[in-house]
N, C-alpha and C positions, 0 to 999 in steps of 0.2 A: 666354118670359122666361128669359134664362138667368140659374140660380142661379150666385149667388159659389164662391169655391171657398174651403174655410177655411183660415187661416191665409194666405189672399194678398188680395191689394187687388185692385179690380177697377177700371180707370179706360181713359179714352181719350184719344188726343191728334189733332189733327188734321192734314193731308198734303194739300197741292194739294186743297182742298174736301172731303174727303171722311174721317170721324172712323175711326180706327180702333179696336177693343178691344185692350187686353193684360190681365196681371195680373205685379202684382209681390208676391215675396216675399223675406223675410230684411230686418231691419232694417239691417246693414252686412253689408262685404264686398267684395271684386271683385263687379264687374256679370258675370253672363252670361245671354245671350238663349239661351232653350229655342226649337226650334224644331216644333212638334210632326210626327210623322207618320201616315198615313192610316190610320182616315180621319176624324179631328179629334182633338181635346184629351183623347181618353180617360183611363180611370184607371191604369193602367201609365204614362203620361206625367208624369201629374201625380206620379206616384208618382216616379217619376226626378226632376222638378223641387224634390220636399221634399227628397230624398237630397242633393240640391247646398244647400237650404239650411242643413242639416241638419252639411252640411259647411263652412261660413260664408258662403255667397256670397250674393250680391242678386240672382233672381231674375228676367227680365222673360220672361212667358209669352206672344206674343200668339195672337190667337185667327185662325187664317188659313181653315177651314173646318169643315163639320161641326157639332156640337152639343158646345159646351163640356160637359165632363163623363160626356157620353153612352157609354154602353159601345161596343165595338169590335163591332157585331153587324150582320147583315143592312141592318137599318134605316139604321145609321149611314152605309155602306156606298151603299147608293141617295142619301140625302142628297147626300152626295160629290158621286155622279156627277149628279146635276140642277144642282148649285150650279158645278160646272165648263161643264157645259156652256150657262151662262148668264154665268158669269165672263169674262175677258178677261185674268186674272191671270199664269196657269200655263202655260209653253210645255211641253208634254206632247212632243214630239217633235223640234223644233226643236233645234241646237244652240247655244244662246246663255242667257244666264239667262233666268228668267221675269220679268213684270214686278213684280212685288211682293217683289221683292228692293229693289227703288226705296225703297219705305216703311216697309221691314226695314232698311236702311242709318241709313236716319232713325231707328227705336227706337234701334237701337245706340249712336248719334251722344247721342239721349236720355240714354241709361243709361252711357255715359260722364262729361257732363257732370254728372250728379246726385254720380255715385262716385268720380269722379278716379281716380287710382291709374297702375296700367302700362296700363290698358286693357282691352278688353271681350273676354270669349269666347263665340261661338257654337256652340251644339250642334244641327246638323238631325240628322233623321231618314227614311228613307225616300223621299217628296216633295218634302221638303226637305231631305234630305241634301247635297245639291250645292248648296242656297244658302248652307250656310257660306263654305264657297269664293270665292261669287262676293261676298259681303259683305266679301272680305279684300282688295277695292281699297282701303277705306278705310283709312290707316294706323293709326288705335285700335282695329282689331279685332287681337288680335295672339295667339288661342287660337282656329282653327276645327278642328273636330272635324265629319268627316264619317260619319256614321252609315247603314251600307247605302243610299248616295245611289242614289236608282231614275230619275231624271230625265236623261236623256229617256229614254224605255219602249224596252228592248233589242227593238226588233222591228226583225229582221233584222242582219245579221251586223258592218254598217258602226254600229251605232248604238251596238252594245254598247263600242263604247271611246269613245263620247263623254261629255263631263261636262260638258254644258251650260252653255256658259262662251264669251261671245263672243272672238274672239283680239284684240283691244282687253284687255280685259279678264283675261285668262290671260296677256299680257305684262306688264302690271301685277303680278299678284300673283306673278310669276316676279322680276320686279324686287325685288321685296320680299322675296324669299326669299334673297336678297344681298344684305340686308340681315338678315337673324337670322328669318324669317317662318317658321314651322314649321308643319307641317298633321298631323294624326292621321286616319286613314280606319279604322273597324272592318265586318267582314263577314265571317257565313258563307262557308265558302270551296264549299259549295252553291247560294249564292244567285245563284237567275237572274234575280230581280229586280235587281240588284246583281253584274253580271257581275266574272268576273276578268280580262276585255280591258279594265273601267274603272279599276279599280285598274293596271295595266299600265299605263294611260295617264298618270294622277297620280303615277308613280314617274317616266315617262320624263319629262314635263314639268315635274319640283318635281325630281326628282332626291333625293340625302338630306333634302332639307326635308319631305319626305312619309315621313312614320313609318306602318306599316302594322301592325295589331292582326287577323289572322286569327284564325275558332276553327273547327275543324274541326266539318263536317258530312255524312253523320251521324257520330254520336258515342254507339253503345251504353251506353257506361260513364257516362256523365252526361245520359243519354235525353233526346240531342239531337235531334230530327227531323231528315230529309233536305230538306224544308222551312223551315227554323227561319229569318227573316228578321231579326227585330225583337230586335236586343241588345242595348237599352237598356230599351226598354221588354216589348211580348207575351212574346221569349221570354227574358227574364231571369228568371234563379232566385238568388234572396236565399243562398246557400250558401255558405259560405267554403271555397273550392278549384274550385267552377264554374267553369266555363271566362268566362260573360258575369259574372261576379263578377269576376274578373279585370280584363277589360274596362272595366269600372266602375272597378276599381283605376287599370287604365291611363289612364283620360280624368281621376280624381282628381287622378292625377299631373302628368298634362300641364295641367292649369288653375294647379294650384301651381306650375310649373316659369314658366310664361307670366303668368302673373297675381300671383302673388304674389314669385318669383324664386329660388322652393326649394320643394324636393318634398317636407323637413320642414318645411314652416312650421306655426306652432299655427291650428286651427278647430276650430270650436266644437262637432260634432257626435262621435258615436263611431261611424258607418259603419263605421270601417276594424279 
């Protein structure tokens, strides 16, 4: 039975037969879809999605695998991997999106209509770092923020500057990007999950519309791991001067800049 998570709603809507979970929080706001990363909804995630509410926006979390809530440990970790290899969702290697960008399009498309406004921002992570990206055919997505995107899994040399994005679809969102379309990508500049052939690749294909947020890894001075993957969520430290505080700053800005149409605009929270 998964429990609720507090302060968010727990509901589902339905998709070609088949119901999906989300959770929404923040009573108004810009809409933005969280998207979480592996290996499910943990508490460092959740914990990123109060900070946006926290910061005025509406919330939509949905629940793509894993165990809502569940901490980030061994266990969750095996879940993961039995529930992909039962799925049909996730193209893990392929370069093209996965399929559950399909009914990620549709939340969005959701949480537009509920919120009006400029339009919706997506934040993946990890797993789903590159489904922001591919969520920005639609023209109301108009804030994706890609978060150490790891799909498809750098095995071997050719894959590492892919970013799993059919070229359908990668001309699309290059279209749009001449149009005013702006992208945010953050990552260790360590991460091999999160190579720097893929980032190389989303500067030559977006061009300046791809803004890039490195933090140096390792980093003695702010006891960054040579490891450190997760900057939004695992390896965020709450600090003011942190390097993924920073970070944090950065995607703050760019949701205001995209969503609301200024980097001073007033919300509701004191994060900053």
């Amino acid at each position: 039975m998964t429990e609720a998570i507090p302060g968010f709603e727990k509901t589902k809507f339905e998709f070609e037969g088949r119901k999906h979970r989300y959770y929404r929080g923040g009573k108004t706001g810009p809409p933005v879809v969280v998207l979480h990363e592996s290996p499910g909804m943990h508490p460092a995630v959740i914990a990123f999605a109060r900070r946006l509410v926290d910061e005025g926006y509406r919330v939509y979390m949905p629940s793509l695998f894993g165990r809502d809530k569940a901490p980030a440990n061994l266990g969750a970790w095996a879940l993961m991997g039995a529930q992909l290899c039962i799925r049909r969702e996730f193209e893990i290697l392929g370069d093209r999106a996965s399929a559950a960008v399909t009914w990620l399009r549709k939340l969005a498309s959701l949480a537009n209509d509920e919120c009006g406004g400029k339009g919706v921002g997506v934040v993946g992570m990890c797993f789903t770092g590159g489904f922001a990206l591919a969520m920005a055919v639609d023209k109301f997505v108009v804030a994706p923020v890609l978060s150490q995107p790891s799909l498809p899994f750098a095995i071997g040399r050719s894959r590492k500057s892919q970013i799993g994005l059919s070229p359908d679809d990668l001309a699309t969102v290059k279209e749009r990007t001449l149009d005013g379309l702006k992208v945010l990508g953050l990552r260790f500049t360590n991460d091999r999950l999160c190579p720097r052939e893929r980032f190389a690749t989303y500067a030559s294909e977006l061009g300046p519309a791809f803004r890039q947020f490195p933090i140096t890894a390792p980093d003695p001075a702010w006891n960054i791991r040579r490891g450190a993957h997760s900057v939004l969520a695992s390896d965020f430290v709450p600090v003011v001067g942190h390097p993924t505080r920073l970070a944090l700053q950065a995607v703050f800005d760019f949701l205001d800049e995209r969503l609301r149409g200024s980097r001073d605009a007033p919300r509701a929270g004191t994060t900053r």
